[in-house]
N, C-alpha and C positions, 0 to 999 in steps of 0.2 A: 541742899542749897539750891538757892531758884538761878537757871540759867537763862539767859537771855538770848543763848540762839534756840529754843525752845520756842518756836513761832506763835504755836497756841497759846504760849501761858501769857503770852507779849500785846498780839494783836487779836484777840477771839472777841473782844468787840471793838465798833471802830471808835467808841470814846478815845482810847489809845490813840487814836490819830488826831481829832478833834474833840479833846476834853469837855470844851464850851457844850460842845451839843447834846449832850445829856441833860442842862437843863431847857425847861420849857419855851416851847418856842416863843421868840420877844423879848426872855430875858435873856438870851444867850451873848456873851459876849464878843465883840466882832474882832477875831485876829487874824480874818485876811478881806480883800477890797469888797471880796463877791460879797462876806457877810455883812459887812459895814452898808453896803448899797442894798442888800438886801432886806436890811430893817428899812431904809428907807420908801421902798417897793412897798412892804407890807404897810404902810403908813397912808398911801397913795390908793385910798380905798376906789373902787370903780364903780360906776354907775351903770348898772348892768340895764336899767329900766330902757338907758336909749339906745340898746342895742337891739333887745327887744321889738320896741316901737320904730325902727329903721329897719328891720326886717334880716337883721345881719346875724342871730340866733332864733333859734323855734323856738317854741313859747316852753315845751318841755324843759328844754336846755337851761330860762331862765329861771324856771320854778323851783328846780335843784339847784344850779348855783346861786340865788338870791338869797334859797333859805340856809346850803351851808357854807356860804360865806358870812351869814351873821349866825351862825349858831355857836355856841360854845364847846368847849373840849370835847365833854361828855357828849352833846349832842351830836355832833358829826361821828366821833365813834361809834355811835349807835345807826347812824346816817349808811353807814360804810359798812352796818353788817346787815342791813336790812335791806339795802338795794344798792349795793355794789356794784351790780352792771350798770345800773344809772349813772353812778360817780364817773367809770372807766369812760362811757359811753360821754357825757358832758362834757369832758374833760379831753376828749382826742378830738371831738366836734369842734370845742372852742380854742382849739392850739388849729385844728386846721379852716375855719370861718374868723377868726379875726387877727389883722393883718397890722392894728395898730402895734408898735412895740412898747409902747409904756399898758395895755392892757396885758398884752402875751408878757412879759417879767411878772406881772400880779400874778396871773395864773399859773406859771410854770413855779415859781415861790411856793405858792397855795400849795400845788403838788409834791414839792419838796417836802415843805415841810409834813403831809401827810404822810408824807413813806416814811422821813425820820423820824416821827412819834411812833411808828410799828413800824418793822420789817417785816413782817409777813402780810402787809397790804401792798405789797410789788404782785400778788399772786391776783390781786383784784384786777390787774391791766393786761397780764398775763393770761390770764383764761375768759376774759372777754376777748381778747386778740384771736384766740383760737378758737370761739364759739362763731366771733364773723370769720374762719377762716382768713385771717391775716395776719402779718408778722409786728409785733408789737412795737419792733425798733424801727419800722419805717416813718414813724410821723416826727419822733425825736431825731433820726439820724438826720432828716431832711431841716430840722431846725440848725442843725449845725451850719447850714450856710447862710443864715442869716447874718446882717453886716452888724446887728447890733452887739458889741462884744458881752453884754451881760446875760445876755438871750441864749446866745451862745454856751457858756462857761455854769449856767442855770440848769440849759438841758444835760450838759458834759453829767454833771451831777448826778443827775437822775439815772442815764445810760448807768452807769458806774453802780448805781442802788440798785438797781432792776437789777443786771448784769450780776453782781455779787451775794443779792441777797433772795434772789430765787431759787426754788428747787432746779428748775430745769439750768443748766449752763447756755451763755450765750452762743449762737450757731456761726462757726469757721467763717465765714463769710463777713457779716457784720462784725465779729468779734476783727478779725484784720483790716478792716476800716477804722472801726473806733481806735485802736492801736495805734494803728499809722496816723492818724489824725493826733491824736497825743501825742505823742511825739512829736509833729510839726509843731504841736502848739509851744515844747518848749525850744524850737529852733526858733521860734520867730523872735525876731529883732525885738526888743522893747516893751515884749508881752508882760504888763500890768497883772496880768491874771495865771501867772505861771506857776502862782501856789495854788491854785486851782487845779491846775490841769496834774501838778504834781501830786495832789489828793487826792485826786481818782485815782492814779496810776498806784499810790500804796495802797488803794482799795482793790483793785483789780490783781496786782501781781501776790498776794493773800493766796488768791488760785492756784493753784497748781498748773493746771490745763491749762490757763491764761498765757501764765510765764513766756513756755515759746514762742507764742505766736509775736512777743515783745521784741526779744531775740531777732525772731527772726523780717521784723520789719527796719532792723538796726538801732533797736533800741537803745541797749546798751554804749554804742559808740557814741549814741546823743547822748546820753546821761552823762558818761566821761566828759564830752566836749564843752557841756553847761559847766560842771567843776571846772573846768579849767579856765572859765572866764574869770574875767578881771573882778564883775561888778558883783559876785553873789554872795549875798546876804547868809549867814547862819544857819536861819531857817530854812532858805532851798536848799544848802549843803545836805543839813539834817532830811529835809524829806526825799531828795533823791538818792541818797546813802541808801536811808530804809527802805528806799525799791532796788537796791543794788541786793542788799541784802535781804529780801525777799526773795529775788532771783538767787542767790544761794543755796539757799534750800533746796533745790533742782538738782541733783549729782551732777549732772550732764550739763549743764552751766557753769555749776563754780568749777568742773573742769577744766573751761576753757576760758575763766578767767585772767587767766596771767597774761594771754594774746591779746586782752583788750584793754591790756595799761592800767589798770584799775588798782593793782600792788600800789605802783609808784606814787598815783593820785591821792589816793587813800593815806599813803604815806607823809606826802605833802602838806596836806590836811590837818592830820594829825597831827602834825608839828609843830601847827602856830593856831591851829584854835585854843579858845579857852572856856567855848562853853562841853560843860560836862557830858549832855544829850549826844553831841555831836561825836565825843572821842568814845562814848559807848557805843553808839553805833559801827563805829570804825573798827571795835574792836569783836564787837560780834560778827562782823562782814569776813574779818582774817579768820575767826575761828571757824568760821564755816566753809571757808577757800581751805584750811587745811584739815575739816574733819570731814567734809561731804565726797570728797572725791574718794575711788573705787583702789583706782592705780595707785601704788608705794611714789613710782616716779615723777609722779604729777605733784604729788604733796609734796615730796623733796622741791621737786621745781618748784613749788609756788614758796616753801619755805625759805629757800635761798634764793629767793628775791625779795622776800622781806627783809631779810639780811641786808642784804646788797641796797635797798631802801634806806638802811639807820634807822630798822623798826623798833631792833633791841633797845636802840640808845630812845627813846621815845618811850618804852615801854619801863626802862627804868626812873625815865623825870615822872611818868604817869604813879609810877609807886611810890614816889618820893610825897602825891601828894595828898595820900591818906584818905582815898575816897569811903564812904562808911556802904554804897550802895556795894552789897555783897555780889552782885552779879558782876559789877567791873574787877572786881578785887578777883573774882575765879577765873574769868578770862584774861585778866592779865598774867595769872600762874599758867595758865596752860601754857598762854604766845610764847610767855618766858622758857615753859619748860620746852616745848619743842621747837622753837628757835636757836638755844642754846643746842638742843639735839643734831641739825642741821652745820651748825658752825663746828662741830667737832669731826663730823663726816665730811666737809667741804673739803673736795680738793680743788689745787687752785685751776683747773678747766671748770670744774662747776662754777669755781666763782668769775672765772671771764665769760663763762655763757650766758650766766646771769647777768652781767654789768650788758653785756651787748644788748640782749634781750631787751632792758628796760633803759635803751637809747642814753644812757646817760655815762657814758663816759669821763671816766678820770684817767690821772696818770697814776694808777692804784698799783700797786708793785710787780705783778703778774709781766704788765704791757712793758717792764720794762728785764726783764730775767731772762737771760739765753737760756738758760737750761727749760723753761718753760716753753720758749719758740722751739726749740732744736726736737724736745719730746711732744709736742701737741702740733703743733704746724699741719700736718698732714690730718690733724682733726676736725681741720673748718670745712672738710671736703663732705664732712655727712652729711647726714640729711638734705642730699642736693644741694650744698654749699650754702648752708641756710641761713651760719655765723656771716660768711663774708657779702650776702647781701643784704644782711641786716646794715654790713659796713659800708657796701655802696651808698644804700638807701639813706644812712646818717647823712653822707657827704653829699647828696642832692638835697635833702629836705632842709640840715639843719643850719641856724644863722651861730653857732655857739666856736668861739675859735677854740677852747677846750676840747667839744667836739670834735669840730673836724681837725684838729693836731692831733688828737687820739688815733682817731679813724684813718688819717692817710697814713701813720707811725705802725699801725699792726697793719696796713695793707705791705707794707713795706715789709714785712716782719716775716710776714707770711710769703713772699716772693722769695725773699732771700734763705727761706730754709725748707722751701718746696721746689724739686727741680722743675716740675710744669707748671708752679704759680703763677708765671707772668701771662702764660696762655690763659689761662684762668682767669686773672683779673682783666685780662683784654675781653677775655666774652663776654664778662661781667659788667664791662662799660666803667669797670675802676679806673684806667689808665688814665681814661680821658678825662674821666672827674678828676682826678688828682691833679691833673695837667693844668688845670683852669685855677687851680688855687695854687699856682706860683705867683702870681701878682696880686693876692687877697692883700687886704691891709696890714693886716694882725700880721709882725714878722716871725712870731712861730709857727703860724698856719705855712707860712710862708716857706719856711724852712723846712718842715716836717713833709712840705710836699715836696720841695727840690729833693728832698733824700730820698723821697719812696718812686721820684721819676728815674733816679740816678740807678736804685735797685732794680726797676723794669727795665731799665736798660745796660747795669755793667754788670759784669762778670766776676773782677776782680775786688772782692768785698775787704781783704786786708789795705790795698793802696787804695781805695775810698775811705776807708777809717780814719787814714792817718791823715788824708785829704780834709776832712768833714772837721778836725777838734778844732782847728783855727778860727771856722767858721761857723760855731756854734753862738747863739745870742744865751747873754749871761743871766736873763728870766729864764729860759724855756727846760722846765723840769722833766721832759720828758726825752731826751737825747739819750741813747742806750748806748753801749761801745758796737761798731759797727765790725769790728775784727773778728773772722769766725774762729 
């Protein structure tokens, strides 16, 4: 059966990414702005004669591009094996001598579309680069700052072809520039062209070698933060998933996937899309968060957070709806089979690690069980108290009164069945936070702080019990007996 975290069999050409462009270039159909603008480009023929006659290219320069700008298929591909270094040579002359921007989009087009008819004429720009002794990405990197956005998002392009479809791989340097630049592009406010920059990046992280350097320009955390906008379309979900899921592949990434929220989002996601593309995606990203990682405990961790998401329950409406593509239908047996694996070995500390972990706090039965405080209490001291500043950190970042009544209720939880807790959550800067959400609006927030101030500060936890039932609000699900 064909699996689809099998990356080769998925993406080994990039039709997979852009269908349309397998057919010939003009008829290709346009499903994002660059290519709709970019029939329009190639339409906007140029007159090369008064460039010539203005003295603004060599007479060389125009002999070649006059005659393969109107030559046909065949003739340019014969054009390009017979004097190649004249093409490369033309073609970085005329990106670096004319300064018009409706000429520079004709040419940089031109050029697209050459590399997209072959991939192995990336090799033609590539070893003239290195015949003058120069670096091939400096005339393109330097078109990046161009103000024209189509100029811009044209070359993106290109870098992204050369870069991927070379023998040689792009060099550490420029390779963390184009990166970093990608990534900006999908931080920017209002960027029109961010399915653009989103298709390079599932061309690019393809790579292996690539991957990291994505990582570690903080890629990743931009990708989540784009999902988690308000305004995005489908289609971005779907192409930034498949660079999530790209980075998978990587052991050493989908390791530390669970740290960068990407469970939860994912989650989300999956829960109220309804295009198909999208929840396979979703579901090859989990199987690869739980088959690529090395550590037993890492998988457990990442599996009981999909738990603790309501993946099962998603993974059972996705069965309910009889997909025929057999790749969704085997990854859905797996999630199911080792999810259900997960929930049988969950005790309930993994399952509050987990709920902490992924910010999202309920009043889920755990937060509210003495025997569960009285035995694990002394457990949020590991790994450098990592649970309890997961809990400070909720009660400064988050606006959620669920949240933070969860959050101040186990701080409290934690004081009252640890003898040095309160010193603890005083270094921890909990006290003070809790302190500030006695006059919050929400009166359970309200309430659940006055108790965990009342536990930093008394002693006698029987004659506060009996204190606290009078004063309890008759919504707030989370009020546990305070009586030790």
């Amino acid at each position: 059966m064909a699996n689809i975290s099998n990356l080769g069999s998925v993406i080994s050409n990039i039709d997979d990414i852009e269908k349309d462009l397998s057919l010939p270039i003009g008829a290709q159909v346009a499903t994002s702005l660059l290519q709709q603008r970019a029939n329009d480009v190639r339409a906007n023929r140029v007159n090369w004669q008064s460039y010539v006659q203005g003295q603004m290219i060599s007479q060389e320069d125009y002999n070649f591009i006059y005659q393969f700008d109107n030559a046909n298929s065949e003739t340019k591909s014969a054009m390009l094996k017979e004097a190649g270094p004249q093409f490369a040579r033309t073609f970085f002359n005329l990106m670096s001598q004319i300064a018009k921007d409706q000429t520079l989009q004709y040419i940089l087009t031109m050029l697209d579309d050459v590399l997209q008819e072959d991939k192995s004429r990336v090799e033609i720009l590539k070893e003239y680069a290195k015949q003058m002794k120069e670096s091939v990405w400096t005339p393109f990197i330097h078109l990046l700052n161009r103000n024209d956005r189509f100029i811009v998002n044209q070359t993106s392009r290109i870098i992204a072809k050369i870069a991927c479809w070379s023998k040689e791989l792009m060099g550490l340097d420029d390779l963390r520039f184009y990166m970093d630049w990608l990534k900006n592009q999908l931080r920017l406010p209002g960027n029109e062209y961010i399915q653009t920059a989103a298709r390079c990046l599932q061309m690019m992280l393809r790579i292996e070698k690539y991957r990291q350097v994505f990582v570690d320009v903080d890629g990743i955390a931009t990708i989540v933060s784009v999902l988690l906008g308000s305004k995005v379309g489908f289609q971005i979900q779907y192409q930034l998933i498949f660079c999530l899921w790209c980075l998978s592949f990587s052991t050493h990434i989908a390791e530390r996937m669970s740290k960068d929220k990407i469970i939860p989002v994912l989650s989300d996601i999956l829960s109220e899309c309804v295009k198909e593309k999208v929840s396979r995606i979703i579901l090859a990203t989990f199987r690869n968060i739980l088959e690529k990682p090395e550590e037993r405990d890492l998988i457990h961790e990442h599996a009981v957070a999909m738990v603790q998401c309501k993946v099962l329950k998603q993974l059972e409406l996705l069965e309910a709806r009889k997909f025929d593509d057999p790749d969704i239908v085997d990854d859905l047996e797996f999630l199911n089979e080792k999810l259900q694996e997960s929930v049988q070995d969950l005790s309930s500390f993994d399952e509050y690690t987990s709920e902490v972990k992924s910010g999202r706090l309920e009043w889920s039965p755990v937060h509210k069980n003495e025997k569960f405080w009285r035995e694990n209490a002394i457990r949020l001291n590991e790994n450098n108290y990592s649970l309890l500043k997961m809990l400070v950190r909720l009660l400064e970042s988050s606006k959620d009164p669920l949240i933070l009544s969860v959050a101040a209720h186990d701080l409290g939880e934690y004081v009252r069945h640890y003898p040095r807790g309160k010193v603890v959550i005083e270094q921890l800067g909990g006290k003070q936070m809790v302190m500030q959400y006695l006059s919050h609006e929400d009166p359970n927030v309200r309430f659940e702080a006055l108790i965990a101030v009342q536990k930093l500060m008394v002693h006698n936890w029987e004659y506060l019990g009996r204190q606290l039932q009078s004063d309890q609000p008759k919504d707030n699900p989370g009020l546990v007996q305070t009586a030790a």
